[in-house]
TORBA-804442 format. One record per residue (C-alpha): residue number from 1; residue in three letters; x, y, z. Coordinates in steps of 0.001 Angstrom, whole numbers, plus 500000, padded with zeros to 6 digits. Example, Ala and Ser with C-alpha at 12.3 -4.5 7.8 and 13.67 -1.06 7.14 Angstrom:
 resi resn     c1     c2     c3
    1  ALA 512300 495500 507800
    2  SER 513670 498940 507140
***
This chain:
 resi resn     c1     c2     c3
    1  UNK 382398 867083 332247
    2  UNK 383560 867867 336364
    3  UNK 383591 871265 336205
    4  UNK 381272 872392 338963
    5  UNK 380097 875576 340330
    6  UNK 382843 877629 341997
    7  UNK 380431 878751 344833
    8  UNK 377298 876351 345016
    9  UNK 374308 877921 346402
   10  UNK 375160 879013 349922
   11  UNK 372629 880676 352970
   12  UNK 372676 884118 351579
   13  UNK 372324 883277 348129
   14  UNK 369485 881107 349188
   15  UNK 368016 884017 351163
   16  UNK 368575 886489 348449
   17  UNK 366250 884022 346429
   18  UNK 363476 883776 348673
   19  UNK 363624 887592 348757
   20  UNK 362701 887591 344868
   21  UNK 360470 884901 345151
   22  UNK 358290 887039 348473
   23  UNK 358365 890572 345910
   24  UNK 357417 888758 343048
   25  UNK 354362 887046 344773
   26  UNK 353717 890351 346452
   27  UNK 353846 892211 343157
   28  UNK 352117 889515 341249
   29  UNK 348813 888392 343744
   30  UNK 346859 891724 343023
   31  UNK 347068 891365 339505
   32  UNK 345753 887868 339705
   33  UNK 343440 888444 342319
   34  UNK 341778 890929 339958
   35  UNK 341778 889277 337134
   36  UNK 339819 886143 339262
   37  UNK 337078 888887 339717
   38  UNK 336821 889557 335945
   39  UNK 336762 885572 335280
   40  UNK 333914 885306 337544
   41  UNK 332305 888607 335715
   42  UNK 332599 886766 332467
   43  UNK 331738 883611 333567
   44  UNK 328292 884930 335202
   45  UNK 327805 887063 331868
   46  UNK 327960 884088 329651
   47  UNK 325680 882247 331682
   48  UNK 323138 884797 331600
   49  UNK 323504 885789 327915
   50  UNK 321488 884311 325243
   51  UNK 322996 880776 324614
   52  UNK 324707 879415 321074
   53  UNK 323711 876050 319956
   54  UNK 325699 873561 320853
   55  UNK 329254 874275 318306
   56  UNK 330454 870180 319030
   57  UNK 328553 867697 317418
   58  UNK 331299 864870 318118
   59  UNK 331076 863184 321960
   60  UNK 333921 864677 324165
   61  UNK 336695 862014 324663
   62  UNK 335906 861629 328821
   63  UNK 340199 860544 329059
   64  UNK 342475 862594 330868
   65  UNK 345427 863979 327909
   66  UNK 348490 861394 328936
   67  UNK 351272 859664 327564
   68  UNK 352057 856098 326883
   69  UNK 354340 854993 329354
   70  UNK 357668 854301 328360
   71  UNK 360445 852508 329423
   72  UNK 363998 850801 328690
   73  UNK 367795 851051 329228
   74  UNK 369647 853487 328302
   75  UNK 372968 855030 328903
   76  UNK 373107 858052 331158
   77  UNK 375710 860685 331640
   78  UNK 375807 861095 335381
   79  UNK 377453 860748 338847
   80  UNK 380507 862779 339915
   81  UNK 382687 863558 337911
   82  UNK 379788 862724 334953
   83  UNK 380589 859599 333000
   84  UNK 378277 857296 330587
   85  UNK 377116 854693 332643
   86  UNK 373374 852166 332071
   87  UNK 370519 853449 333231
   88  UNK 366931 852234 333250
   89  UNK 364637 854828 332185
   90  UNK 361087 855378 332878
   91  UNK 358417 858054 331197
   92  UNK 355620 857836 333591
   93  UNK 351865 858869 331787
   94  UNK 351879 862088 333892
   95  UNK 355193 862886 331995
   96  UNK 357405 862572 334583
   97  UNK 360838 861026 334181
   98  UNK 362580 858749 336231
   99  UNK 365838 856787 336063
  100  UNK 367377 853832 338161
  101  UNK 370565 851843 338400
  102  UNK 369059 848769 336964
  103  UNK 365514 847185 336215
  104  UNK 365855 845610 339118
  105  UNK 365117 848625 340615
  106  UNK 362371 849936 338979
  107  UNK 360390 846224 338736
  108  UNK 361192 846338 343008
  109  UNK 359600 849872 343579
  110  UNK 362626 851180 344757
  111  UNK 363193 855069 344885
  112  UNK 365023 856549 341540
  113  UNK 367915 857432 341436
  114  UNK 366279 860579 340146
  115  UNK 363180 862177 337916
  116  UNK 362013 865354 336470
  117  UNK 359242 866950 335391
  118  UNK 359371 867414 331428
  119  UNK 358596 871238 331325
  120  UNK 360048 872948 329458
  121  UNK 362317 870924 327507
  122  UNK 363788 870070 324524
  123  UNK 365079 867016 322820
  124  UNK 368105 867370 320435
  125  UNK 369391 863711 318720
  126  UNK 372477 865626 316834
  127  UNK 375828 865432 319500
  128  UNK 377196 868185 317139
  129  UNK 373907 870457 317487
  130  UNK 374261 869958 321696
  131  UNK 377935 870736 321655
  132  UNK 377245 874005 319479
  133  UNK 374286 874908 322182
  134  UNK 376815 874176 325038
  135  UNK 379653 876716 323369
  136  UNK 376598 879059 322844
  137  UNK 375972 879488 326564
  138  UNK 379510 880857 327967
  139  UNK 380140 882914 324557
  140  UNK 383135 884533 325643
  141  UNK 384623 881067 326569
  142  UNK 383887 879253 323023
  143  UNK 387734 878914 321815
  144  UNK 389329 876461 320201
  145  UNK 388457 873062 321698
  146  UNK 391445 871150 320857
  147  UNK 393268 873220 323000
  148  UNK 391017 871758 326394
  149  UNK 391186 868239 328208
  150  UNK 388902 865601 326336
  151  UNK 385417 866196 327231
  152  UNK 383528 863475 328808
  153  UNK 380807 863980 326369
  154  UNK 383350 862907 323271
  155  UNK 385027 860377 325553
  156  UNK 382539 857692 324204
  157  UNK 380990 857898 320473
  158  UNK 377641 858525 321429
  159  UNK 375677 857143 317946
  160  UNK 371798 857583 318890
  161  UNK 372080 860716 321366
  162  UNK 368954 862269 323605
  163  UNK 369719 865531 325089
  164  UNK 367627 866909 327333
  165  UNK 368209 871233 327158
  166  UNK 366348 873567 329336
  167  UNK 367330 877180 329434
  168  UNK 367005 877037 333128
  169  UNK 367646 873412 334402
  170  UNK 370639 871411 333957
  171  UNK 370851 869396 331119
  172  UNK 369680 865580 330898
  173  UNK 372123 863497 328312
  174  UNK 370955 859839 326883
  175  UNK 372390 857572 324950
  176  UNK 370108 854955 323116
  177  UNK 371421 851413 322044
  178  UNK 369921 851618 318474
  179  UNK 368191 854086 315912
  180  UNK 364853 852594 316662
  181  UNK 365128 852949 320437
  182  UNK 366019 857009 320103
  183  UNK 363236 857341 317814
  184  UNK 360544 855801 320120
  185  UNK 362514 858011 322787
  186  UNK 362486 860803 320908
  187  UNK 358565 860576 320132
  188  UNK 357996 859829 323995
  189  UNK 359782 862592 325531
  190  UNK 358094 865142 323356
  191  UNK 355057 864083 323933
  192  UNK 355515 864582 327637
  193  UNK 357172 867744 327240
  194  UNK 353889 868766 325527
  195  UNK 351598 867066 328070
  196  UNK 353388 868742 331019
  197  UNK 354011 872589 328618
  198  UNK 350045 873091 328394
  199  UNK 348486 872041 331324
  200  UNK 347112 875443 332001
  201  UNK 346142 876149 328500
  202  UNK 344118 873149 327883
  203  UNK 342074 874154 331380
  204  UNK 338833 875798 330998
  205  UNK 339100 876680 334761
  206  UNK 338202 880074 335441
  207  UNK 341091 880336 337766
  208  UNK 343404 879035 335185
  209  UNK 342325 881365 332629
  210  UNK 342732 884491 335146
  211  UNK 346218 883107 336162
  212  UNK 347868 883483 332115
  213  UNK 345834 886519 331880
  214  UNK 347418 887662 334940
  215  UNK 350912 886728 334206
  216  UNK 350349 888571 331221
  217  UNK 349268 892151 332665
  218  UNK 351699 891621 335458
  219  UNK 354544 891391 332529
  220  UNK 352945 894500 330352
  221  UNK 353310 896888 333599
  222  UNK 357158 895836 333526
  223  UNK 357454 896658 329802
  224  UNK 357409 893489 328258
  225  UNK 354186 893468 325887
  226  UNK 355120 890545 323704
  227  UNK 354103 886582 324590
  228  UNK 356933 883813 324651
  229  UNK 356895 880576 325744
  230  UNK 356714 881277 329298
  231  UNK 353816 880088 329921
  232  UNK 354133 876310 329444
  233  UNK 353971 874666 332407
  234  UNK 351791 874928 335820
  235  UNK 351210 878228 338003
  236  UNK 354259 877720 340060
  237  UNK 356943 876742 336831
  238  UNK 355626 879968 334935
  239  UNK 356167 881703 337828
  240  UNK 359806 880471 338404
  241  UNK 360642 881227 334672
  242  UNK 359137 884610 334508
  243  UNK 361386 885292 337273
  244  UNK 364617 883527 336186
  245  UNK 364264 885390 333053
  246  UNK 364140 888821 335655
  247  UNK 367150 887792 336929
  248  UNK 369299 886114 334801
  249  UNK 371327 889486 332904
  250  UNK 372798 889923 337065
  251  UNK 373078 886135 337458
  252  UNK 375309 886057 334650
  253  UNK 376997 888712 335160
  254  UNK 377961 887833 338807
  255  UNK 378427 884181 338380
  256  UNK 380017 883675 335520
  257  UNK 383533 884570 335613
  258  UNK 383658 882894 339055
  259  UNK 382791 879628 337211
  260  UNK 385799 877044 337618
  261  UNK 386988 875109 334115
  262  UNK 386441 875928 330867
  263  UNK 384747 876148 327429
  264  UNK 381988 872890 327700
  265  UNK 383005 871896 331273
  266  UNK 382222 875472 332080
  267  UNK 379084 875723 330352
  268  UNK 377704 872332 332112
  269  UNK 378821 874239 335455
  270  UNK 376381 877040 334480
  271  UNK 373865 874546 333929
  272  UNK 373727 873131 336953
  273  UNK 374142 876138 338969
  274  UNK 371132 877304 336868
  275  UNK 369497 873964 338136
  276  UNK 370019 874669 341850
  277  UNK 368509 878601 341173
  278  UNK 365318 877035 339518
  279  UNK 365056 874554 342397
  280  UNK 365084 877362 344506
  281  UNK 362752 879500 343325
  282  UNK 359945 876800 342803
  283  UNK 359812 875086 345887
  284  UNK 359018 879012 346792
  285  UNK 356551 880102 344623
  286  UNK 355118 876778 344730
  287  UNK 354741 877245 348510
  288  UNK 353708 880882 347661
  289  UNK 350934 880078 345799
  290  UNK 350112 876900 348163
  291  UNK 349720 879437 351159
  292  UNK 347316 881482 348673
  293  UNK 344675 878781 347664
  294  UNK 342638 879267 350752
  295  UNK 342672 882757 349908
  296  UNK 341817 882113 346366
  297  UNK 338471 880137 347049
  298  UNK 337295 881964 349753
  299  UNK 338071 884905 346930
  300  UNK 336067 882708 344111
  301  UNK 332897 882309 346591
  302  UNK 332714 885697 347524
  303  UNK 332690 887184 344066
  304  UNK 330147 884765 342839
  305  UNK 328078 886160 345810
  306  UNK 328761 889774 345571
  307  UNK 328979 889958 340953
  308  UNK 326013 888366 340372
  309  UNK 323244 890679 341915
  310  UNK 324905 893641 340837
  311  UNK 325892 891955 336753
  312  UNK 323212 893860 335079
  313  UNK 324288 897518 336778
  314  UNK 328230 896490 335740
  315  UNK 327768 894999 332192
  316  UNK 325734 898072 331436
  317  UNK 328403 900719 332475
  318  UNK 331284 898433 330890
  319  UNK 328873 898661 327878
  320  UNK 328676 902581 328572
  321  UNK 332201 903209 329153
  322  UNK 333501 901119 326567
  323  UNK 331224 903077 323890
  324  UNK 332869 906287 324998
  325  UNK 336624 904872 325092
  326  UNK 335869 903316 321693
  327  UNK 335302 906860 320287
  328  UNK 338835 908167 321808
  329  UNK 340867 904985 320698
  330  UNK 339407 904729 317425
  331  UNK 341746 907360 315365
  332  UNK 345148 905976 317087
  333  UNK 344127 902320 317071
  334  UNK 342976 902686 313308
  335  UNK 345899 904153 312413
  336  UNK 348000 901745 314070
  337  UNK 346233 898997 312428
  338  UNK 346487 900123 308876
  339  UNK 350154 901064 309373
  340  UNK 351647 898158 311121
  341  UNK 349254 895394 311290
  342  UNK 346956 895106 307721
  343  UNK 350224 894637 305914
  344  UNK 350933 891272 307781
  345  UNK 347858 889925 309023
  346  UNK 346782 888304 305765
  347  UNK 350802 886458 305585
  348  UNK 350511 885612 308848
  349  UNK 346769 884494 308828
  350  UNK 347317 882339 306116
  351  UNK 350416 880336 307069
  352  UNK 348533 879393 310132
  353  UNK 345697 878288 308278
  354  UNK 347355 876486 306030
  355  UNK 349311 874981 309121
  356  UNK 345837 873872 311134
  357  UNK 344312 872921 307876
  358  UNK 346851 869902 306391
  359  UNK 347283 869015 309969
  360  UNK 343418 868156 310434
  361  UNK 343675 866356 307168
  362  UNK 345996 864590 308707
  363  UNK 343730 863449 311362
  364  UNK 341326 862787 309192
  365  UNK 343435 860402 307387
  366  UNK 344323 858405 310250
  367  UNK 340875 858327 311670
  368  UNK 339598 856787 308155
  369  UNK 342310 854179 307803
  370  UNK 341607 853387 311445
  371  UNK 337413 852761 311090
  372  UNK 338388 850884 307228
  373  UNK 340699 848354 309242
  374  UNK 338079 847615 311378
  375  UNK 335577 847140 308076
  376  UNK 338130 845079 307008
  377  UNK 338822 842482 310272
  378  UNK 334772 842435 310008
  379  UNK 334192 841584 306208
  380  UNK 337276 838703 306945
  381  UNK 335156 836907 309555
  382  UNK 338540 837604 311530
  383  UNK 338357 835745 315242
  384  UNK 336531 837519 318271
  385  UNK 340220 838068 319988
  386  UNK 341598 839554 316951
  387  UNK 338764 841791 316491
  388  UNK 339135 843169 320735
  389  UNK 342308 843346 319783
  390  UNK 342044 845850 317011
  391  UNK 339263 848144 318552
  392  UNK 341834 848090 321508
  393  UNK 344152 849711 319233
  394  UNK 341688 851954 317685
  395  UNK 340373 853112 321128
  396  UNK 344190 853699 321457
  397  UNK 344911 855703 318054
  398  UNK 344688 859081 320090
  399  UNK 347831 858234 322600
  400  UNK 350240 856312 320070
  401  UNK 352834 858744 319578
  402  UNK 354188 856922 316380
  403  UNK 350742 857200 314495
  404  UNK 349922 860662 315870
  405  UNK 353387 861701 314894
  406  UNK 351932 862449 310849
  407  UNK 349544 864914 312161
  408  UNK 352000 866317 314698
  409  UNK 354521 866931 311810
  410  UNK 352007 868948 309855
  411  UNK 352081 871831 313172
  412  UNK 356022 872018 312838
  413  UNK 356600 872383 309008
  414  UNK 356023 876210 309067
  415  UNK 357569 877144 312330
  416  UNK 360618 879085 310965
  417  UNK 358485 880921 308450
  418  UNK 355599 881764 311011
  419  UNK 357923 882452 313527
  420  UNK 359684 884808 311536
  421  UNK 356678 886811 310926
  422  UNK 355214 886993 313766
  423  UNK 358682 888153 315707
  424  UNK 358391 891414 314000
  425  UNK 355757 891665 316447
  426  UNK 357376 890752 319706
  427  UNK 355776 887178 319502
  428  UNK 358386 884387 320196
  429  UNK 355989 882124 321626
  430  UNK 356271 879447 318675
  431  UNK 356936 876302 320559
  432  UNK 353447 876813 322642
  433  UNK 351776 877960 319429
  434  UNK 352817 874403 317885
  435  UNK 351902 872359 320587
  436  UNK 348316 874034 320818
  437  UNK 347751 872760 317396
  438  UNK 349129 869144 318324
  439  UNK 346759 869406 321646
  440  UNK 343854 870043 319113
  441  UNK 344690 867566 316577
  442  UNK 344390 865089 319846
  443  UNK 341584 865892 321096
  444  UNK 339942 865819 317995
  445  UNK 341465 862276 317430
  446  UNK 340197 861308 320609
  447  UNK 336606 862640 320252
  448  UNK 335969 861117 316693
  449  UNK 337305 857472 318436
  450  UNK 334829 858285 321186
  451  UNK 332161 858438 318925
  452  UNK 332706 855839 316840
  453  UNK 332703 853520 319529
  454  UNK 330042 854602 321307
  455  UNK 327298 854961 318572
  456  UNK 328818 851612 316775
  457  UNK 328152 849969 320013
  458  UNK 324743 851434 319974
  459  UNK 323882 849978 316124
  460  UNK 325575 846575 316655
  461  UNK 323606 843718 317847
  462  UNK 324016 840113 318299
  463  UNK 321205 839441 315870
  464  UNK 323155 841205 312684
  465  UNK 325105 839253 310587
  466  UNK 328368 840389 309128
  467  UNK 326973 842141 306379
  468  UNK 324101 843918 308281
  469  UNK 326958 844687 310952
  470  UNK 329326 846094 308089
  471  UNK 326374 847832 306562
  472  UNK 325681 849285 310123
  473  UNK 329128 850669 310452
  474  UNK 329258 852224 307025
  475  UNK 326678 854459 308534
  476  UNK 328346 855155 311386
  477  UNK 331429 856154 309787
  478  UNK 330135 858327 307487
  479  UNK 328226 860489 310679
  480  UNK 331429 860482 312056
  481  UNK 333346 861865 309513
  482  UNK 330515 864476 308774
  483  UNK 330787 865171 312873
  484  UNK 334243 865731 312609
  485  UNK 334341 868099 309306
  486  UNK 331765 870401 311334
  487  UNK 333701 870520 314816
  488  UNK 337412 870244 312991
  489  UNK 335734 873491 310882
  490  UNK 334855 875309 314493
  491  UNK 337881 874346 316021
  492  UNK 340178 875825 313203
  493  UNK 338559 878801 313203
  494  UNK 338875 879188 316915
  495  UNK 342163 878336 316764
  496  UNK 343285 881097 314447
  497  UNK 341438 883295 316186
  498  UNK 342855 883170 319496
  499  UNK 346505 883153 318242
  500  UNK 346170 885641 316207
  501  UNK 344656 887870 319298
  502  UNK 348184 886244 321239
  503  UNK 350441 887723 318245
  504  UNK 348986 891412 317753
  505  UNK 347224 892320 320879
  506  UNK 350176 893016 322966
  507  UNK 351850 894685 319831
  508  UNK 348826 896999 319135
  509  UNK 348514 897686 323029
  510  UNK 351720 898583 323305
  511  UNK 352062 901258 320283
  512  UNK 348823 902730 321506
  513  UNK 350334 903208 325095
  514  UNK 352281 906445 324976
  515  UNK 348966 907601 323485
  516  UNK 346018 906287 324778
  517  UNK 347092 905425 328357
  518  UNK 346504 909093 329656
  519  UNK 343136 909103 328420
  520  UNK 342243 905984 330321
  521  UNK 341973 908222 333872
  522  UNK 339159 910330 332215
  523  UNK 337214 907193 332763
  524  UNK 338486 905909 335832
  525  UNK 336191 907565 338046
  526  UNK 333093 906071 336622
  527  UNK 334747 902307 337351
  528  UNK 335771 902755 340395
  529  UNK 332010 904274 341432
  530  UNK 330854 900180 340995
  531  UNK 333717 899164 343896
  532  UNK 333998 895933 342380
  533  UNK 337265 894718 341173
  534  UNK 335726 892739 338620
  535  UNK 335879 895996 336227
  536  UNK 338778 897880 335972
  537  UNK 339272 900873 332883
  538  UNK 342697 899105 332285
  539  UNK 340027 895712 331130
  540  UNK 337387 897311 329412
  541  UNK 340070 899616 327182
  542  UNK 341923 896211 326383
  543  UNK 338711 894450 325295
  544  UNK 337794 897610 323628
  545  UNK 341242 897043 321292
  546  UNK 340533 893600 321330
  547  UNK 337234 894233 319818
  548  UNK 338803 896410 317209
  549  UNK 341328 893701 316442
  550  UNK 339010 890259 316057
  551  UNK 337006 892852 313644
  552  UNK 340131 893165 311482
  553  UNK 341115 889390 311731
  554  UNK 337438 887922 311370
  555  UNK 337523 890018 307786
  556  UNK 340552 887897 306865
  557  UNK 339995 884499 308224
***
């Protein structure tokens, strides 16, 4: 597949980029800058508040979320023109990948031949379901293929395919040697994609937090009100695909017909002119938003000093203001809410919980057949090295991808229905909704292994024999499994919470706008008395519908 970009990315276009990337970051900053003050309001207001018992009554797993590394040959389409050629192939545990020439190579500590970053990708193992996504991208050029010169792709029969497709990157395409390798591939490269997609949204970092919220506002005040998949990935990748997605109608538009070769050639042209955009625009924002972090902690350390003396004066008028906005957004929001949402939210509630629910069972599952092999190596008067051995491997349980892979199924089974429903409400963010419920179903894993071990190394002595030791670790698994029915309970309920809130709050903000948004500046005066960016009338109106809404869903759930 040769065909290459007619015009590659030359000075101007370059410029033209960095243009984008300045407004964006211009445009973007304020809204993130305020919502670091409101982090920092909510963060002092929880610690002040009366305090809930402690939810967790399983240890928290102390290991950073990773990936097993991986590695092995592999064929690789790539070099100019492209053609299948070996490759050795590496998936570090930060889920990076890298490929060299040979082994050689990689055992040396050579350089790669190249790597990427996982973000945002997505593995297909079906040539003919790649092909079809190739003729999807240049519509108007998807003709009859017979017609064309034989594609590189078809050259060789390619019997255990991995293609990489990003909707902004050029594609990656793999060959594996047998059915087992592209399976353990398969498994691998999803779990980085994962690892890498919800960095941000496994952070309880204030700043992270204010950063999605941000993104978020920053897309409502251009008109786009429902969440996608955006958001996977760090600060600077969400920022390069929220604007690649801004600019792709022109980019298309401009570049296309220009585009030498045709049908799939021309579409793998696209991709890789696509490739050298994205390239583009990170390496700016992430320089953008490298130039703000001194800015951002001097930011953070001046709000914590100028919030917290005044956090009783604010919380009371946000309390004040938000009783008086609640009495002018009841009627609409009610309305809206019994005409758009009620009939749904019970569909929608319950395919989720059903979802969360047979995956935890899953984990559950695996965590008992894990502690029961252990019983079992014990009760056999199995050797000392067999026994390491086999804690090892439980320890493990949380990062095997293979074993993990039953509860991970669970969280895909009712994708097409849930998504579905939940698109009649502007939410297309399935694939981060799924891998939220995988990232809980690991940490989970990992916290009941964490306690396990640590309270069966507590009961275990040298002066029990095997049936005092078994008798001892009967006890402990049954507090375990009690431990992890009361957190799996809390975090289920959390879970279907907050992605519910991700589903209908932007809908139900965004029907109430031609409405409600004029009677926001009644108010504004009174918020802007305090001179504190930490509250803003646009904030306290959207927890005042959000409010409203966890009302509704907590009635269902």
């Amino acid at each position: 597949m040769g065909g290459r970009p007619s015009s590659p990315l030359d000075k101007q276009q370059q410029q033209y980029l960095k243009g984008q990337v300045d407004t964006l970051l211009r445009n973007f900053l304020p809204c993130y800058r305020g919502q670091l003050a409101a982090s920092v309001l909510r963060q002092i207001s929880r610690e002040l508040g009366p305090q809930e018992p402690a939810r967790c009554q399983l240890l928290h797993s102390k290991k950073l979320p990773r990936v097993r590394e991986h590695r092995g040959p592999l064929t690789q389409l790539w070099g100019h023109p492209p053609q299948w050629q070996p490759s050795f192939c590496v998936l570090r545990g930060d889920g990076r990948l890298e490929w060299f020439s040979h082994r050689e190579e990689y055992e040396n500590g050579d350089r790669p031949l190249g790597s990427t970053t996982l973000t945002g990708y997505t593995v297909l193992t079906s040539q003919c379901e790649y092909l079809c996504l190739l003729d999807a991208l240049c519509p108007d050029s998807s003709r009859d293929h017979t017609q064309e010169e034989p594609d590189t792709l078809l050259e060789m029969p390619v019997s255990f395919p991995l293609f990489l497709q990003h909707p902004f990157r050029q594609h990656l395409c793999f060959s594996a040697a047998t059915g087992e390798a592209q399976h353990a591939w398969r498994l691998a490269l999803q779990g980085g994609i994962r690892l890498r997609g919800t960095v941000l949204q496994r952070s309880q970092a204030p700043a992270a937090c204010a950063f999605l919220d941000a993104i978020r506002l920053y897309r409502q005040q251009h008109g786009q009100f429902g969440n996608d998949d955006v958001t996977l990935g760090s600060d600077a990748e969400v920022l390069t695909s929220v604007l690649i997605q801004e600019l792709l109608p022109a980019l298309r538009a401009q570049t296309l017909p220009g585009l030498r070769g045709a049908g799939r050639a021309r579409a793998w042209a696209w991709t890789k002119l696509l490739d050298a955009v994205h390239a583009a625009v990170l390496a700016g924002a992430t320089a953008g938003l490298r130039a703000f972090q001194p800015e951002k902690e001097e930011l953070l350390a001046a709000l914590e000093k100028t919030i917290r003396p005044d956090v009783d004066q604010m919380l009371l008028l946000r309390a004040r203001v938000a009783s008086r906005l609640k009495a002018e957004v009841q009627g609409p929001l009610e309305s809206c809410l019994r005409g758009k949402v009620d009939a749904q939210l019970p569909r929608i509630t319950q395919t989720l919980l059903s979802t969360v629910e047979a995956e935890l069972a899953a984990v559950r599952t695996l965590l008992t057949q894990g502690m029961d092999r252990l019983f079992r190596l014990l009760r056999g008067s199995s050797s000392s090295t067999q026994l390491r051995k086999e804690v090892y491997s439980f320890g493990e349980m949380p990062w095997d991808p293979e074993l993990m892979q039953i509860c991970y199924r669970e969280a895909k089974r009712s994708r097409g229905q849930l998504g579905q429903l939940a698109a009649l409400f502007g939410f297309f963010g399935i694939q981060s909704l799924v891998f939220g419920a995988q990232d809980l179903a690991q940490q989970l894993m990992a916290d009941a292994v964490t306690t396990f071990l640590q309270l069966a190394d507590q009961c275990l002595t040298t002066t029990l024999d095997c049936d005092q030791a078994t008798q001892q670790l009967e006890k402990v698994r049954g507090r375990v499994l009690k431990k992890f029915q009361s957190d799996s309970s809390s975090a289920r309920r959390t879970f279907i919470h907050s992605w519910l809130l991700c589903i209908f709050l932007p809908f139900v903000l965004s029907q109430l706008e031609p409405s409600c948004k004029a009677e926001l500046l009644k108010f504004e005066g009174d918020v802007l008395a305090v001179g504190s960016p930490a509250l803003t009338i646009e904030g306290i109106y959207e927890d005042v519908v959000r409010g409203f809404l966890l009302q509704r869903i907590s009635r269902d759930v």
